[in-house]
TORPA-4810 file (N, C-alpha, C, O; in nm, 3 decimals):
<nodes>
NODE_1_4.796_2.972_-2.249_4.813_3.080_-2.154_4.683_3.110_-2.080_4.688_3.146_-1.962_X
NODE_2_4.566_3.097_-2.143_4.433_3.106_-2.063_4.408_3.035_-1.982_4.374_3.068_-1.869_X
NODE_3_4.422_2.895_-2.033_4.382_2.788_-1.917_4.463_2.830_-1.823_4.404_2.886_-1.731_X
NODE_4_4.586_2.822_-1.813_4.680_2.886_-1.631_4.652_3.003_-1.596_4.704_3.043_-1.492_X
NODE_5_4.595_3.058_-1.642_4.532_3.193_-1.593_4.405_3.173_-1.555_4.391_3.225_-1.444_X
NODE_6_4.295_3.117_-1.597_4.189_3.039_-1.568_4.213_2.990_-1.437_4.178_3.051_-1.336_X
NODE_7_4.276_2.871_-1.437_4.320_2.767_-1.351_4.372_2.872_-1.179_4.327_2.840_-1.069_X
NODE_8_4.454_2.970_-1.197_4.498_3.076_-1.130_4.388_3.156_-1.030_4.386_3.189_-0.912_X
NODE_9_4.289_3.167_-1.157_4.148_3.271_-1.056_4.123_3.175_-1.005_4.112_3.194_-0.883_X
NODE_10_4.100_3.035_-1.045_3.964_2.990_-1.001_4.025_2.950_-0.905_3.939_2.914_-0.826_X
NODE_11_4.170_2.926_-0.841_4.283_2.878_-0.702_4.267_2.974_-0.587_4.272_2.953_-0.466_X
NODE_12_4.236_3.142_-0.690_4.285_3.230_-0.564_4.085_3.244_-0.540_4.029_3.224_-0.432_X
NODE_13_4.031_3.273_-0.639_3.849_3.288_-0.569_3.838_3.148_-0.471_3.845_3.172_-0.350_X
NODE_14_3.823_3.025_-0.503_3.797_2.941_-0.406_3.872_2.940_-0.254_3.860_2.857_-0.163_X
NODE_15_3.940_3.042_-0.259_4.026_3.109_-0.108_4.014_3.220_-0.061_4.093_3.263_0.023_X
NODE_16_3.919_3.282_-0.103_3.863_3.393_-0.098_3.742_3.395_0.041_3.733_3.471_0.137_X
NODE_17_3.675_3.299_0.006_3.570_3.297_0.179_3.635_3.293_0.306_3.585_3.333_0.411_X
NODE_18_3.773_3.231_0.287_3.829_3.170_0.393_3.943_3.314_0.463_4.015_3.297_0.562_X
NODE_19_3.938_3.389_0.420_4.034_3.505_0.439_4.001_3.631_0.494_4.082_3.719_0.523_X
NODE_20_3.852_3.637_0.509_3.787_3.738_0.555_3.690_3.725_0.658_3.633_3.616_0.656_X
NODE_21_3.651_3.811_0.756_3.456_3.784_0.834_3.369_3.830_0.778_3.254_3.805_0.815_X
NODE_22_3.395_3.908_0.675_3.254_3.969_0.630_3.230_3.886_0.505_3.312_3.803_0.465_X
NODE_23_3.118_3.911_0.447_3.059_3.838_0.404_3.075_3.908_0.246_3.016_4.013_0.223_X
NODE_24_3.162_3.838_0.134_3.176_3.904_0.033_3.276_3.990_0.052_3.275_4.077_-0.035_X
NODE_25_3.375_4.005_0.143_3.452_4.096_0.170_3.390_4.209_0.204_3.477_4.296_0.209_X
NODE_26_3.271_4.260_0.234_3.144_4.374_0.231_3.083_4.399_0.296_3.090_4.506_0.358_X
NODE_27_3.001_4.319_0.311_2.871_4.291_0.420_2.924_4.234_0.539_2.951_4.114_0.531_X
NODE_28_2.950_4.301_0.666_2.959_4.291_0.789_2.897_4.188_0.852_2.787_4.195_0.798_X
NODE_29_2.891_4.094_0.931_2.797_4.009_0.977_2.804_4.057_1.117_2.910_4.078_1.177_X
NODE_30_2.658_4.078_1.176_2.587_4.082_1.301_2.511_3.993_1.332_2.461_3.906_1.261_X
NODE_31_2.493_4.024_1.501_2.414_3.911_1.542_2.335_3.996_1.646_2.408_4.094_1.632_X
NODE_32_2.258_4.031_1.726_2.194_4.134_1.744_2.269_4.253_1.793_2.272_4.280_1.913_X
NODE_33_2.327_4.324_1.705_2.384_4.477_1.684_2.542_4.451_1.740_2.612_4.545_1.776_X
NODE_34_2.585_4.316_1.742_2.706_4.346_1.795_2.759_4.235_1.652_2.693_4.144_1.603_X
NODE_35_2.903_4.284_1.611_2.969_4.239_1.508_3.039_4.074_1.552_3.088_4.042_1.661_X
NODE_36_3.027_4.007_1.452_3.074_3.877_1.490_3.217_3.886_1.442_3.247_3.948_1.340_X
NODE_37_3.304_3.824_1.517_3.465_3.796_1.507_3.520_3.699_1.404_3.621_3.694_1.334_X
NODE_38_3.427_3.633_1.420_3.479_3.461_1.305_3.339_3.467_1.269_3.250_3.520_1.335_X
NODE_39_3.325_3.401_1.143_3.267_3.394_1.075_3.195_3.260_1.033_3.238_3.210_0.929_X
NODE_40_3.089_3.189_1.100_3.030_3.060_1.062_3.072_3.011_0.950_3.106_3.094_0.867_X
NODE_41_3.083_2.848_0.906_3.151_2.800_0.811_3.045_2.778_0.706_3.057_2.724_0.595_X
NODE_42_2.943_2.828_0.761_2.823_2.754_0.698_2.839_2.905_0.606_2.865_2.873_0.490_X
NODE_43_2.831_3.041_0.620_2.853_3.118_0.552_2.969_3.124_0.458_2.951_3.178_0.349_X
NODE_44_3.085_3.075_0.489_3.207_3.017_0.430_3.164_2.927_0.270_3.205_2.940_0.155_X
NODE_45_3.068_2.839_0.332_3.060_2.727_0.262_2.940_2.786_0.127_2.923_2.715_0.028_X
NODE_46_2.877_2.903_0.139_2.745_2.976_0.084_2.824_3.030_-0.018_2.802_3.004_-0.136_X
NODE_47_2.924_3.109_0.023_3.033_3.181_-0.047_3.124_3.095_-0.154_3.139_3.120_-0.274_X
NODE_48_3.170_3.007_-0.093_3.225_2.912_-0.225_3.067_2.871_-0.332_3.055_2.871_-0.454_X
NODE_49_2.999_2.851_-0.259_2.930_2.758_-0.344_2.832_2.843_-0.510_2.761_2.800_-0.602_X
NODE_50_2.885_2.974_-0.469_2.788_3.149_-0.534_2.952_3.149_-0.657_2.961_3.146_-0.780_X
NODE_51_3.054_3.155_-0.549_3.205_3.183_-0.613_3.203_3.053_-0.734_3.202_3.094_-0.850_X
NODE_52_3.203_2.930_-0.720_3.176_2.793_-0.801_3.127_2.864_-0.924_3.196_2.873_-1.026_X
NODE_53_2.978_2.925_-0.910_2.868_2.906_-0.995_2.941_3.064_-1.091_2.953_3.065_-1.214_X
NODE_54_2.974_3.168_-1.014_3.028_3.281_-1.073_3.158_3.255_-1.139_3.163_3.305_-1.251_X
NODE_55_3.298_3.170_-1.089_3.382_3.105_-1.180_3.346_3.059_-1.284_3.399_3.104_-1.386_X
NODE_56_3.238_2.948_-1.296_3.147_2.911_-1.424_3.145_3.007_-1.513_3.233_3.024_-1.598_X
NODE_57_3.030_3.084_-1.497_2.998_3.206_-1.600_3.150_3.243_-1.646_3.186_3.215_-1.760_X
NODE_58_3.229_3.298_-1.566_3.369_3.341_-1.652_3.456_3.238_-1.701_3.544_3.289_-1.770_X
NODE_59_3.469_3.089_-1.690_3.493_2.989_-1.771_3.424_2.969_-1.914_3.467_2.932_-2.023_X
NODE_60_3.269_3.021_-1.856_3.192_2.956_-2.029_3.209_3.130_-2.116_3.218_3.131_-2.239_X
NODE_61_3.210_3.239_-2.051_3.252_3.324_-2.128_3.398_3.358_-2.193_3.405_3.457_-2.266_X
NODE_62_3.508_3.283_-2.171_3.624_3.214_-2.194_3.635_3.160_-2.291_3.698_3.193_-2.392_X
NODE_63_3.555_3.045_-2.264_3.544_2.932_-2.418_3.487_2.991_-2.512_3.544_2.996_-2.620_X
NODE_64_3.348_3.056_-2.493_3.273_3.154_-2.629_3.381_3.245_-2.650_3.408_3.210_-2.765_X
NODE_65_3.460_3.332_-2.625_3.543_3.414_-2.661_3.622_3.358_-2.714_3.635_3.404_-2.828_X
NODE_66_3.727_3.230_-2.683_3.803_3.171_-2.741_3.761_3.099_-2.892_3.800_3.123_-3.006_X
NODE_67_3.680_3.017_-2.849_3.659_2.912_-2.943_3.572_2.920_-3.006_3.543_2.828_-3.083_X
NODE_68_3.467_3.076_-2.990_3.365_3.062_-3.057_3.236_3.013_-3.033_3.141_3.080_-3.072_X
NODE_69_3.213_2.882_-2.963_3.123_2.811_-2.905_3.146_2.719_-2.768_3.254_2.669_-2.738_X
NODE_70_3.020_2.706_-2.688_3.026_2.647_-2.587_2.994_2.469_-2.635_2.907_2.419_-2.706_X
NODE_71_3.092_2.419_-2.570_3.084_2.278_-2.572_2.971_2.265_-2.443_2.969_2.328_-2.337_X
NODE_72_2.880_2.160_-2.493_2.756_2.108_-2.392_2.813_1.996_-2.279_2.917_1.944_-2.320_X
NODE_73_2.780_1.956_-2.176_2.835_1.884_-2.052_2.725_1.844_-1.972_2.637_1.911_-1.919_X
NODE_74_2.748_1.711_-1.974_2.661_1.654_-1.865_2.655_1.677_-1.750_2.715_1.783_-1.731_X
NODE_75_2.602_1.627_-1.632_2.610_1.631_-1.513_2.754_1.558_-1.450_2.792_1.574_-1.334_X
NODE_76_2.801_1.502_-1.522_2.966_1.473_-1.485_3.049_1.569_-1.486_3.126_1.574_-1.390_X
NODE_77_3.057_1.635_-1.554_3.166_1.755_-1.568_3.132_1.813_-1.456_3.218_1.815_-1.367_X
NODE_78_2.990_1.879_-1.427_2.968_1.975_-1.320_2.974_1.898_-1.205_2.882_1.939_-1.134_X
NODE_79_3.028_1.818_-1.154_3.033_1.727_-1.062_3.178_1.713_-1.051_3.208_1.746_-0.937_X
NODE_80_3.265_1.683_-1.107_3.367_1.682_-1.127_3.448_1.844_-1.126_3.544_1.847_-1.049_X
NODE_81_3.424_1.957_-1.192_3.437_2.078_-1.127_3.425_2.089_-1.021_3.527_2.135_-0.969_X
NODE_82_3.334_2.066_-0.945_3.236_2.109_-0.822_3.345_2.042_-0.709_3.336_2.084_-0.594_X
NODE_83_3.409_1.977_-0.729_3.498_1.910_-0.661_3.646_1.954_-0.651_3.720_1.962_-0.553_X
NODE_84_3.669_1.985_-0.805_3.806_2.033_-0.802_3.818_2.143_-0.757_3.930_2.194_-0.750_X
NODE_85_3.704_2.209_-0.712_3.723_2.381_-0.677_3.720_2.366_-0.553_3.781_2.450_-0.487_X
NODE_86_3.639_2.241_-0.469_3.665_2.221_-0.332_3.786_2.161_-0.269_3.821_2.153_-0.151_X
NODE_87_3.858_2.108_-0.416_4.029_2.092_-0.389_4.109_2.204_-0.366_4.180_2.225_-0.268_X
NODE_88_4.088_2.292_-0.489_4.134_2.407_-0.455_4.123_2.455_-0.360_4.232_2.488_-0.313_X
NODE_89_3.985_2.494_-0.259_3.941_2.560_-0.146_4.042_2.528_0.000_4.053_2.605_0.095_X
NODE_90_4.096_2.421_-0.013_4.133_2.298_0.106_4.283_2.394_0.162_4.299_2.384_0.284_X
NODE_91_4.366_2.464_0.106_4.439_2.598_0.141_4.391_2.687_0.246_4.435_2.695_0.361_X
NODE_92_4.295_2.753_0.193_4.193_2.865_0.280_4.133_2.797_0.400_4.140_2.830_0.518_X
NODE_93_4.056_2.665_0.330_4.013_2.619_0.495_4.070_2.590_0.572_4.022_2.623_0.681_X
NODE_94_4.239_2.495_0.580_4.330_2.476_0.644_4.380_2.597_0.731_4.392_2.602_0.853_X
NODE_95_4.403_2.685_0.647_4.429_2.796_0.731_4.343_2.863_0.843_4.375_2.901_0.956_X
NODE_96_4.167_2.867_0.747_4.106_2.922_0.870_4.108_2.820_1.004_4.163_2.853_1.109_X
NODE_97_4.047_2.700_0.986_4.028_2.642_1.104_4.084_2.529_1.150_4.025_2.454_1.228_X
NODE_98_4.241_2.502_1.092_4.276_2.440_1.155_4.459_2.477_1.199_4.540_2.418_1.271_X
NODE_99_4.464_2.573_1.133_4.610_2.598_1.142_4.591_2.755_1.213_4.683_2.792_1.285_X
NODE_100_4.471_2.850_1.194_4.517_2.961_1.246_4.429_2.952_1.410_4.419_3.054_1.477_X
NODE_101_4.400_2.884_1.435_4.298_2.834_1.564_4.441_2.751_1.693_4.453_2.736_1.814_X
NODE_102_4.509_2.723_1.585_4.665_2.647_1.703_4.733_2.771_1.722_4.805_2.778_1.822_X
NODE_103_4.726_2.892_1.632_4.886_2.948_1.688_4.817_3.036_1.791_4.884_3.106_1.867_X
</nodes>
């Protein structure tokens, strides 16, 4: 039941940059005193990459809660995450810039 619940956040956070202009849902973005409309992807892309590293922490606090101990991982695993969350992401980006830019 954790892992699909797991699996669940980490679907709807990696769609989370893609749904808003501000930055964190929070922080407004300007550009000299006037508010920007869309939101650079490059800020998009800052936001997943903070969201990645913050999913982490609540994955490895998951496993210590569950199991007691953290299993150790090479640089494969985090490489292999790092990817599947940019699978996940591929929803949100579709929508921002390529499906809501046609209608």
């Amino acid at each position: 039941m954790t892992d699909w619940l797991l699996l669940i956040l980490l679907l709807f956070a990696a769609n989370l940059p893609w749904f808003s202009h501000k930055l964190f849902y929070v922080l407004p973005l300007k550009r000299n005193g006037l508010s920007l409309a869309n939101k650079h992807i490059g800020w998009c892309l800052l936001e997943l990459v903070i969201l990645y590293f913050m999913m982490g922490m609540v994955a490895r606090y998951a496993e210590q809660s569950i199991y007691g101990q953290v299993a150790t991982q090479g640089w494969e695993f985090y490489a292999v995450t790092a990817c599947i969350f940019l699978v996940f992401a591929f929803p949100g980006f579709v929508y921002r810039t390529l499906w809501k830019s046609t209608l």
